[in-house]
N, C-alpha and C positions, 0 to 999 in steps of 0.2 A: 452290623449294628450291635451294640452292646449296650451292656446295663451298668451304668453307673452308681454307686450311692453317695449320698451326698448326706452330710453329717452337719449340724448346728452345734457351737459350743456355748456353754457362757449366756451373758446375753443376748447374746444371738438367738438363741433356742426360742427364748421370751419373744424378741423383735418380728422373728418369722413363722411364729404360734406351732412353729413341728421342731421337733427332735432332728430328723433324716427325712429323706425323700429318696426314690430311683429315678432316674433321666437316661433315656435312651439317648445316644450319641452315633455318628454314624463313621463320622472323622474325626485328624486328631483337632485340638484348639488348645487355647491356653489358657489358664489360669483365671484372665483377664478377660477372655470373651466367654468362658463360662459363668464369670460374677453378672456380667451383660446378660447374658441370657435370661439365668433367676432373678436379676433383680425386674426386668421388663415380665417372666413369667410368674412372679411372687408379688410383684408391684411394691416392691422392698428397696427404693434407690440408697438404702445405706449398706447396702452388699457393696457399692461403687466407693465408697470412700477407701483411700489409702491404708487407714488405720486397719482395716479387714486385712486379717492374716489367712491362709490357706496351708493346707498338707496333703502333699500326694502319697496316698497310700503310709501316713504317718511319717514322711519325712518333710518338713519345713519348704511350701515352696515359695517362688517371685511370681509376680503378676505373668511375666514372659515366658515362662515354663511351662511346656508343652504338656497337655494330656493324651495319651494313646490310648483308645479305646480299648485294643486286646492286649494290654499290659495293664493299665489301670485299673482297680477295682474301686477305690474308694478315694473320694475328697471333703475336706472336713474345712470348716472354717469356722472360725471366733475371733474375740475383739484381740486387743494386746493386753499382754499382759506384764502388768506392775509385781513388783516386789520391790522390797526392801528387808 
């Protein structure tokens, strides 16, 4: 079992009233069934929309990207982001 952190960006932070959280996890998942998880454990179902971006350990991930418990330390998610 291992400790995850788990980061809010943006408006996210506002949407889900914390900055971070810790999650123990036991095995790996992905990306996509960890938004599952907090959006059923946060009762936040716009963790589920597309538009939510994630990063593993600060590099950009996919829905289908694996998290490994004793490799990963941290996942971080916010909305997209615009520029011009």
């Amino acid at each position: 079992m291992a400790n995850l952190k788990i980061v809010f960006f943006a408006s996210l932070r506002e949407t889900m009233k914390c900055d971070e959280l810790e999650l123990q996890i036991e095995s790996e998942l992905t990306v996509r069934q960890l938004k599952e998880k907090l959006a059923e454990q946060l009762q936040q179902p716009l963790l589920l929309e597309e538009k939510v971006k994630a990063a593993i350990d600060f590099d950009f991930a996919r829905d289908d990207d694996v998290i490994e418990p004793e490799k990963v330390r941290e996942v971080a998610f916010f909305p997209p982001v615009t520029g011009g």
